[in-house]
C-alpha positions as CSV (number, residue, x, y, z in Angstrom):
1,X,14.4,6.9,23.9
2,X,15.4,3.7,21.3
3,X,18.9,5.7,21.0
4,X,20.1,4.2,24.6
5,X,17.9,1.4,24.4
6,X,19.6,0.7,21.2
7,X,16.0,-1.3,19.7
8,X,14.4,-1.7,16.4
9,X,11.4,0.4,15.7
10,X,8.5,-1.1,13.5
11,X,6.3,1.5,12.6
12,X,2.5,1.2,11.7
13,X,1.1,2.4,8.1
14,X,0.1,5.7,9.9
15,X,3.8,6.2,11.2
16,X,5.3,5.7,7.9
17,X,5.2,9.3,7.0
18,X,6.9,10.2,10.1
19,X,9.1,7.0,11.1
20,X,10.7,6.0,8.5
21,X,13.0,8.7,7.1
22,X,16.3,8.8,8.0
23,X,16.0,6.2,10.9
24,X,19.3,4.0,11.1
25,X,16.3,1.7,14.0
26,X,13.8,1.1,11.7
27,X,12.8,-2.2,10.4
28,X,9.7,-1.7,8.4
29,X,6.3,-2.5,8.6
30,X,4.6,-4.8,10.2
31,X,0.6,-6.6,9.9
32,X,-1.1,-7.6,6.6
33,X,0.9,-5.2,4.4
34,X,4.1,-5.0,6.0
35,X,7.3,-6.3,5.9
36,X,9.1,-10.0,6.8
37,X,11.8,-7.8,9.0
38,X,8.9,-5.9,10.9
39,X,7.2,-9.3,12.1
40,X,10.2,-10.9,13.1
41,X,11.4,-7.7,15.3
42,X,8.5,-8.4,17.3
43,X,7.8,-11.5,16.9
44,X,11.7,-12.5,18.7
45,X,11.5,-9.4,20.7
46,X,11.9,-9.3,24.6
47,X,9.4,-6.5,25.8
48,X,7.4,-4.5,22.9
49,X,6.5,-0.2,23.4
50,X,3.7,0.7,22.0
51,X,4.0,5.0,21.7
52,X,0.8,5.5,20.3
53,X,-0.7,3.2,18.2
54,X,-3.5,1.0,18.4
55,X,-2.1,-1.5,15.9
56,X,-4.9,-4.4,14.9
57,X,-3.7,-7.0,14.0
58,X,-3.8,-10.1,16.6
59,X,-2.2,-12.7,15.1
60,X,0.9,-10.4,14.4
61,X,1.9,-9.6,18.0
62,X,4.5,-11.1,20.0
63,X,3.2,-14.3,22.1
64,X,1.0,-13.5,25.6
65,X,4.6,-13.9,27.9
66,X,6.3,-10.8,26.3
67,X,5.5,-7.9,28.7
68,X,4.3,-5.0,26.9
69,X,4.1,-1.5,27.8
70,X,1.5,1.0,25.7
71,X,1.2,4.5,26.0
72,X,-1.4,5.9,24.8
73,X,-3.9,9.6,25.0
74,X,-6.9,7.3,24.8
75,X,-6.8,5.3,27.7
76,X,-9.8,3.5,26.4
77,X,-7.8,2.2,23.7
78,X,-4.8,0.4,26.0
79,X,-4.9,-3.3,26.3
80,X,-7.8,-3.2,23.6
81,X,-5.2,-6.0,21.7
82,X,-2.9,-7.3,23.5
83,X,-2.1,-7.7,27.3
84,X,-0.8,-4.8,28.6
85,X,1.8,-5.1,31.9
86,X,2.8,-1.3,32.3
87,X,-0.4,0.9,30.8
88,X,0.5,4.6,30.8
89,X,-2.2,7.2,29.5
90,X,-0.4,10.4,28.3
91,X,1.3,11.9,25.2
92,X,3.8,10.5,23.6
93,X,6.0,13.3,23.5
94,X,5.3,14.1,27.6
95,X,5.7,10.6,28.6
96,X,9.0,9.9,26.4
97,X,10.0,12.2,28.5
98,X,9.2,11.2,31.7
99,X,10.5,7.9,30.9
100,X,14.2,8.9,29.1
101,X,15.7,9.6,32.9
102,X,14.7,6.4,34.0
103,X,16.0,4.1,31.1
104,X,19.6,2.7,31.3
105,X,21.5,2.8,28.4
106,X,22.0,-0.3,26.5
107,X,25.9,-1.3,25.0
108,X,25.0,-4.7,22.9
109,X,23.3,-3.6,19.7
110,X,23.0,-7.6,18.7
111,X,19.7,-7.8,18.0
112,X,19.4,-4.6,16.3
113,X,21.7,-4.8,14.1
114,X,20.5,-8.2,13.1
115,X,17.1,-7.0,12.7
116,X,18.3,-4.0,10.4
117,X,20.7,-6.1,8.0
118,X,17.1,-8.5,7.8
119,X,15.2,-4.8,6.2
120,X,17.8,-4.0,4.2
121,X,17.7,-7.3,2.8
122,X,14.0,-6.8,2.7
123,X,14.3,-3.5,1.0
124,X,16.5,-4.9,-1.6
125,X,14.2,-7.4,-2.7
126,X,11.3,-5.1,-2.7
127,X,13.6,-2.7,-5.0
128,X,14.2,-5.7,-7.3
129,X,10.5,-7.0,-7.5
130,X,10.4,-2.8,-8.7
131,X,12.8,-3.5,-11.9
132,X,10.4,-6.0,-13.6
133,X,9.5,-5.0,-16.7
134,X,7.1,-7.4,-18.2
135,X,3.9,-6.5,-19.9
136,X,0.7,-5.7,-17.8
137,X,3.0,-4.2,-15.9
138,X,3.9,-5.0,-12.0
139,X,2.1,-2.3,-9.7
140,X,5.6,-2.2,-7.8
141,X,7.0,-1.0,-11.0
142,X,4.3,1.7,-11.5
143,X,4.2,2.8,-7.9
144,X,8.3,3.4,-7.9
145,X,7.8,5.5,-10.7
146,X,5.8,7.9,-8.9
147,X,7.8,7.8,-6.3
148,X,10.8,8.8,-8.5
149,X,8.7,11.6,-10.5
150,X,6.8,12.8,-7.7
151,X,7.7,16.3,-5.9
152,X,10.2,15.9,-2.7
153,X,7.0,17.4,-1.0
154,X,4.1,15.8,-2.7
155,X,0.7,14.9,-0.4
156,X,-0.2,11.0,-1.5
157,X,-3.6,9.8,-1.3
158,X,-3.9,5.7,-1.6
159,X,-7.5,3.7,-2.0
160,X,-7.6,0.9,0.5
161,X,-6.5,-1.8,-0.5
162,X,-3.8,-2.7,-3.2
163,X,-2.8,1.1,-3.7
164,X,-2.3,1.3,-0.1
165,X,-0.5,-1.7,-0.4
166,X,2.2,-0.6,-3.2
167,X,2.1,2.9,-1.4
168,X,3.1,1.3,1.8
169,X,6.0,-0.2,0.5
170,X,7.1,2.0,-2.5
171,X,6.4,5.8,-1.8
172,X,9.7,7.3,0.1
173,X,8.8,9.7,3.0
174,X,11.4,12.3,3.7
175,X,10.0,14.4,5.9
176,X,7.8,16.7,4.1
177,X,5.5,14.2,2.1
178,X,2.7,13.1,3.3
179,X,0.5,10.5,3.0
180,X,-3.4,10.3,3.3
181,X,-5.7,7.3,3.3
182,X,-8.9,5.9,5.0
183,X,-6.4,3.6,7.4
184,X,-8.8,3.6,9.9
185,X,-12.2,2.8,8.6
186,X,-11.2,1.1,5.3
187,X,-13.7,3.1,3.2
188,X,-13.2,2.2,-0.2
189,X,-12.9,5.1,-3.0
190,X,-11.1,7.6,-0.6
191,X,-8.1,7.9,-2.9
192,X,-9.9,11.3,-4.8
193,X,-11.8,13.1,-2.9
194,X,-9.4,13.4,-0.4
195,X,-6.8,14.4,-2.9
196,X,-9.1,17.2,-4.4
197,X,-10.0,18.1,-0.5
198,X,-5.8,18.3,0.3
199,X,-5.4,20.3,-3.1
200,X,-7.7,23.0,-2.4
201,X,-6.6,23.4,1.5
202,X,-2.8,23.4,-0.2
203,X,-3.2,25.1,-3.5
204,X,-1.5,25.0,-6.7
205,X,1.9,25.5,-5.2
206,X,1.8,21.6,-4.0
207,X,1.5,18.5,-5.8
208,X,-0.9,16.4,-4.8
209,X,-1.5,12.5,-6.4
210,X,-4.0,10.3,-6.1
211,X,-3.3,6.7,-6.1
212,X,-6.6,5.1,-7.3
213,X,-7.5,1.2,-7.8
214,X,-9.9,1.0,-11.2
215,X,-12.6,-0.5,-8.9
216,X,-12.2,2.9,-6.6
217,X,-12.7,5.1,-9.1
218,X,-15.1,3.1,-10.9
219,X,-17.2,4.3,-7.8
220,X,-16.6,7.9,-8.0
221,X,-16.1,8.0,-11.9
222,X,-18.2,11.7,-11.4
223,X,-15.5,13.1,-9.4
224,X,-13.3,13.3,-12.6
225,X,-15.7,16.3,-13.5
226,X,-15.3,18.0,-10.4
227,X,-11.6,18.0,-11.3
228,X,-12.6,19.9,-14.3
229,X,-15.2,22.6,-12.7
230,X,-12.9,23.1,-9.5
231,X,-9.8,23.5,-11.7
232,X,-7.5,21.8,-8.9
233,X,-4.4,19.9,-10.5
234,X,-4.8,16.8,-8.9
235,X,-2.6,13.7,-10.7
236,X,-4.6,10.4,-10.8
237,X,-2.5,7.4,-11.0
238,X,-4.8,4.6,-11.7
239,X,-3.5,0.8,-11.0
240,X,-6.0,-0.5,-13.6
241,X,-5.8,-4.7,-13.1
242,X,-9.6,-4.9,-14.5
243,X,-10.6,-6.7,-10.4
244,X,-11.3,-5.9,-6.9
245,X,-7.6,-7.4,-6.9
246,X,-7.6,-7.3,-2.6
247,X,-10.8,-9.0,-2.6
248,X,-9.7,-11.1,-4.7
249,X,-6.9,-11.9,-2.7
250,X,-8.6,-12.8,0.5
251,X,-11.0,-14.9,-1.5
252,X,-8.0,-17.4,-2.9
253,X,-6.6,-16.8,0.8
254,X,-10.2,-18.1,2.1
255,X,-10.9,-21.2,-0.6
256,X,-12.6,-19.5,-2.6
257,X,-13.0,-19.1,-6.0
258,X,-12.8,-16.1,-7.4
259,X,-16.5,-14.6,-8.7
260,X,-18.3,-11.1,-9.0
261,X,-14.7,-9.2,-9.1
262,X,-13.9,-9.0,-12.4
263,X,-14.2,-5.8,-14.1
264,X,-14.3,-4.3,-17.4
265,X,-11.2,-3.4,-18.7
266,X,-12.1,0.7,-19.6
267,X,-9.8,3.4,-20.9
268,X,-9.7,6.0,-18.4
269,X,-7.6,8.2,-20.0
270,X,-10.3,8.8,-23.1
271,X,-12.6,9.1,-20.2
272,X,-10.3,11.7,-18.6
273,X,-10.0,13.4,-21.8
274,X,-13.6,13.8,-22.7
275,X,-14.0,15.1,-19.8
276,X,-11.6,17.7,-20.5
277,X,-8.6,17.1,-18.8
278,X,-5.2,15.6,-19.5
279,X,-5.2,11.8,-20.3
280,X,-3.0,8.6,-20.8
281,X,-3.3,5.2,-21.3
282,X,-0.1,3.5,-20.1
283,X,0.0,-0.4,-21.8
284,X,3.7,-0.7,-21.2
285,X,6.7,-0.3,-19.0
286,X,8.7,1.7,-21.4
287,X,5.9,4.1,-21.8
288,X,5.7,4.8,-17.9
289,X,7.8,6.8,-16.8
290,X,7.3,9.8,-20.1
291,X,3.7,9.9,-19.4
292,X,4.2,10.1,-15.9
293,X,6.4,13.1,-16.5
294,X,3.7,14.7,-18.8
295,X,0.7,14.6,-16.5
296,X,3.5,15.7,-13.7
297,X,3.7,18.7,-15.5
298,X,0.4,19.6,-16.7
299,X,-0.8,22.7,-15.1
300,X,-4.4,21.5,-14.5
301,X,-5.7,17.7,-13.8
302,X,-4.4,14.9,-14.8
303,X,-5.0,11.2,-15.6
304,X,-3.0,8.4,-16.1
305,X,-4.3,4.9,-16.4
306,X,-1.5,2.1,-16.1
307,X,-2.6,-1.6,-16.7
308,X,-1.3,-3.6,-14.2
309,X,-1.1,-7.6,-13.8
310,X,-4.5,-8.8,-12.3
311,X,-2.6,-12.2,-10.4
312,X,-0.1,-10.3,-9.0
313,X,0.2,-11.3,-5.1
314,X,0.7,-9.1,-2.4
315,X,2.1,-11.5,0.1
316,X,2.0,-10.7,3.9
317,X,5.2,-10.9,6.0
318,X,3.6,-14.0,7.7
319,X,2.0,-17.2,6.3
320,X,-0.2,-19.1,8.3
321,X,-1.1,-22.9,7.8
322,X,-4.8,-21.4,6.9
323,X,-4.0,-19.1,4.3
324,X,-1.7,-22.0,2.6
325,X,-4.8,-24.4,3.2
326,X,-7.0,-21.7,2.0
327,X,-4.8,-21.4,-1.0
328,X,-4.8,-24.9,-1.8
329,X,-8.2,-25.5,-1.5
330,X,-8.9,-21.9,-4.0
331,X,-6.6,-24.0,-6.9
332,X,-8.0,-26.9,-6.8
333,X,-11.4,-25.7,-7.1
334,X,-10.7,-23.4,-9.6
335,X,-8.9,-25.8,-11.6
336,X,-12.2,-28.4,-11.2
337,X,-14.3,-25.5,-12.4
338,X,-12.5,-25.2,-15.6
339,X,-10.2,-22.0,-14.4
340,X,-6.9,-23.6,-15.2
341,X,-5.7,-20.8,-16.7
342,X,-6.2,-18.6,-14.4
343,X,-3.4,-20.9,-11.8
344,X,-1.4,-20.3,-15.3
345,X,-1.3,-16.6,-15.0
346,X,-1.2,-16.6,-11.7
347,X,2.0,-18.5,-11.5
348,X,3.4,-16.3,-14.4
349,X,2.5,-13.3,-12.9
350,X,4.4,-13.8,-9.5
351,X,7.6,-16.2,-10.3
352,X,9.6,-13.1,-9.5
353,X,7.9,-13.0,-5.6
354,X,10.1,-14.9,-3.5
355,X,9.2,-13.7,-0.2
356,X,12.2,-12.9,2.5
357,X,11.4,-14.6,6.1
């Protein structure tokens, strides 16, 4: 269908897996974690298809004039976001079908070719942020690692939050990947136990990581035992930034200064090992990548704990007047209650993000 109409696809977080491989139409993400190329697809669009999704987020639609056509299974679920002209209850796959004879094939590939040199831009300046080096490390640079080490048919699993953020935008899906999270209900410390549930429907045979925050498995610390008992090889990268970093984020976003977020900065990889599995700490970028390989190719469990930069920002493709009010407001009142430092670090931490619009 997007073949004659020759039009941009931005996929959801749930459509990465399956979306974004070898697709010269799409653009990226778009919503809270997304990408700059993603909003402006449809934000400049001229009519938006929905095939399936249910996507959330309001304020990152098209404006109310743009006619919009949503398919669908759930009919409950059309127009639950957005005005819908043309609802259509059905499969995707039956009422793609019914719809390919009836679409006229487009020649001008303008706007689509605009919209994919705009990703590729994006892309590039994601890969950069990726290079840093500095010491805590970047998450970007931790979660490309993975990406790079991982199997060419590993099952992810990301904790909500900035996991699923870095995951989002770093893991490569290539048609036999996969990747898990609690993208619906937004439970925090999913990351494990659905990686030790996918390892023992899969077996030994597949890889399977889990892509932890330190507040996440802080939660289910206990499940590192069950790792031992069960036996099942389950790799644990944990992005260890001592904070409930997202919360965090939509605190400074909000005004607010940041309180009751901070957490202890623990060793998880003693933890992992006297618990009897494999463990690392990872304190720098240079000693990544070998322990990465290591706990790859351990036969049984395995942990590794990288420290990551607390400040670092994970921008969304879209800044609103609020969130730069909100953001104003957060420094100033951290500054007035003695947190100058913090603004220090935070500045620090992100001179390298210089978001694309």
């Amino acid at each position: 269908m997007l073949g004659p109409l020759k039009a941009p696809i931005v996929h959801s977080l749930r459509g990465k897996e399956f979306l974004e491989y070898d697709n010269p139409y799409d653009v990226g993400l778009t919503g809270l974690i997304g990408y700059s190329s993603g909003y402006r697809a449809m934000e400049h669009c001229d009519a938006l298809l929905m095939l399936g999704t249910d996507f959330p987020y309001r304020p990152f639609y098209p404006s109310p004039d743009v006619p919009v056509v949503q398919v669908d299974i759930r009919g409950e679920h059309i127009g639950r976001r957005i005005g819908v002209k043309v609802p259509l209850v059905g499969t995707v796959r039956d009422t793609a079908a019914a719809l390919l004879p009836l679409i006229h094939a487009k020649s001008s590939t303008r706007f689509l070719d605009k919209l994919t040199k705009h990703y590729s831009r994006v892309r590039s300046h994601l890969d950069h942020l990726a290079d840093a080096t500095d010491s805590p490390m970047h998450p970007q640079h931790v979660a490309a690692a993975v990406d790079k080490i991982a199997s060419d048919n590993a099952i992810f699993t990301a904790d909500v939050g900035t996991p699923t953020v870095w995951a989002a935008r770093y893991l490569t899906m290539n048609g036999r990947r996969r990747l898990i999270g609690s993208f619906n209900h937004g439970s925090m410390a999913n990351a494990l136990p659905q990686a030790i549930g996918a390892q023992a429907a899969v077996g030994a045979q597949r890889q399977v990581v889990a892509l932890c925050g330190d507040g996440g498995l802080s939660m289910l610390l206990g499940e590192l035992i069950t790792l031992r008992h069960l036996r099942v090889p389950v790799k644990v990268i944990i992005f260890n930034n001592s904070a409930l970093s997202f919360v965090e984020l939509e605190m400074k976003a909000g005004g607010i200064v940041n309180y009751g977020t901070e957490l202890d900065d623990l060793d998880f990889g003693s933890l992992a090992r006297s618990a009897g599995l494999f463990g690392a700490r990872v304190d720098r970028a240079e000693q990544l990548e070998e322990a990465l390989q290591e706990a790859f190719a351990h036969e049984g469990p395995a942990v590794v704990d990288a420290r990551t930069a607390r400040q670092e920002l994970s921008l969304p493709p879209n800044i609103t007047y609020e969130q730069v009010k909100g953001f104003t407001l957060f420094a100033t009142r951290t500054v007035l209650s003695g947190g100058g430092n913090e603004l220090l670090q935070l500045t620090k931490t992100n001179l390298h993000e210089l978001p694309l619009v």
